[in-house]
Residue, then its C-alpha position, 0 to 999 in steps of 0.5 A: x190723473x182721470x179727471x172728474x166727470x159731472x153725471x147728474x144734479x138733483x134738486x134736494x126737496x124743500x130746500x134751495x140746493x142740489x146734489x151733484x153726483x160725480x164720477x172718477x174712473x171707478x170712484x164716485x162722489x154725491x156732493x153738495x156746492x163744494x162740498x163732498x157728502x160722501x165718496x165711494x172709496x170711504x165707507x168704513x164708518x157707515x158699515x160701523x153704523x150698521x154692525x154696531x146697531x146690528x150688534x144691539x139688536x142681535x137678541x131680537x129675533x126679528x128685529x125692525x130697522x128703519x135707517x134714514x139715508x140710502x146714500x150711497x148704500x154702505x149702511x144698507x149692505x152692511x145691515x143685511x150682512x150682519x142682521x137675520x133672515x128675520x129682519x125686516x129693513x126700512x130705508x128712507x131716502x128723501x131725495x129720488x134721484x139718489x135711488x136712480x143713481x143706485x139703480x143706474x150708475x152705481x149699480x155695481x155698488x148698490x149689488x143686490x141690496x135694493x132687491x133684497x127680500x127684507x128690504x122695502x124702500x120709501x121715498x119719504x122724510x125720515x122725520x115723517x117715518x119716525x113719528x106715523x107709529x109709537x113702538x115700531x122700531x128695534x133699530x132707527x139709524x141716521x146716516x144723514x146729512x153730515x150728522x147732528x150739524x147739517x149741510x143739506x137741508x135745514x129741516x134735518x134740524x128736526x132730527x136731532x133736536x130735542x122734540x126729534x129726539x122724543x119722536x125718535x124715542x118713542x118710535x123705538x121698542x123698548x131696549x131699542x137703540x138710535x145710532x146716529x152717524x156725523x162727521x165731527x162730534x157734538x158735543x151738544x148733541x150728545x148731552x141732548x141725547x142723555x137729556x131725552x132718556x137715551x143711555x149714550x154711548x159716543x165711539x170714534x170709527x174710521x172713513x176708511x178701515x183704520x185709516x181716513x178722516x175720523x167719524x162719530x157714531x153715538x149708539x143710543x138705547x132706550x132706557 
């Protein structure tokens, strides 16, 4: 078996850990202590992400999305797929180095999604990028961390806690949608979710097409 080899580490910022980007032959892994965030031969629930909210913003004819995490890029190549010539894509990635690991090792994974036209990156906190305008988004889509029960950063917490959902519904246009993406459900979240003024929808998707572990992703609209 190719053994696994360590490409590079980055600190997370405000936080005591660090990303360590791993690579196996043509697999690569971004991990967290021992923990795997994510892995390049599972990518099938964060394309979900984006062809669901795609899907719920198809009548907009310029539709606004914000997605929080590039990650290793799944979500993003699978919003410009789906979403019009029209739209304009926002990607909020607090942790540099996993930009220049898009741009450099995984750069047969990231394709041409980074240059893409409606794209414009911003190396920020999705939390900050939520709350600067009121009514700015057709579409806010959270691919971070490992969803409502984070791993790497306790400042995620914002996100989904009750005054982060507020934030998140006031940065949405009306009839917008917040898709959020975890790796287990919650429960709590979801009742959360209702509590904030949000018409919850909670579906189950794969890792890997109809295979791998099973994924969360609930769909949220503006009421």
């Amino acid at each position: 078996m190719i053994p696994w080899e360590h490409l590079d580490t980055a600190p997370i910022p405000g936080e005591a850990g660090s990303l360590r980007l791993m690579r196996r032959g043509h697999e690569f892994s971004i991990q967290l202590d021992r923990n795997e965030l994510m892995n390049s031969r599972l990518s099938g629930s964060e394309e979900a992400l984006a062809q669901l909210s795609a899907e719920r913003v198809r009548a907009v004819k310029a539709p606004h999305v914000l997605i929080g995490g590039y990650g290793m890029g799944f979500t993003l190549r699978a919003a410009l797929a789906c979403l019009p010539a029209t739209a304009r894509v926002t990607v909020a990635e607090i942790v540099p180095a996993v930009l220049t690991w898009a741009r450099g090792p995984m750069a047969e994974l990231t394709g041409e999604s980074l240059a893409d036209a409606r794209v414009t990156i911003r190396e920020a906190d999705v939390v900050a990028v939520i709350r600067e305008r009121p009514a700015a988004w057709d579409a806010i889509l959270l691919d971070v961390d490992n969803g409502p029960d984070g791993l790497t950063r306790g400042a995620n917490d914002r996100l989904y806690d009750a005054a982060g959902l507020g934030a998140a519904r006031a940065a949405l246009r009306p009839g917008g949608v917040l898709a959020v993406w975890s790796a287990h459900p919650d429960a709590a979240f979801t009742r959360r979710l209702g509590q904030a003024g949000f018409a919850v929808e909670e579906i189950s998707t794969r890792a890997r097409g109809k295979r791998g572990a099973r994924h969360v992703i609930w769909l949220a609209g503006r009421r």
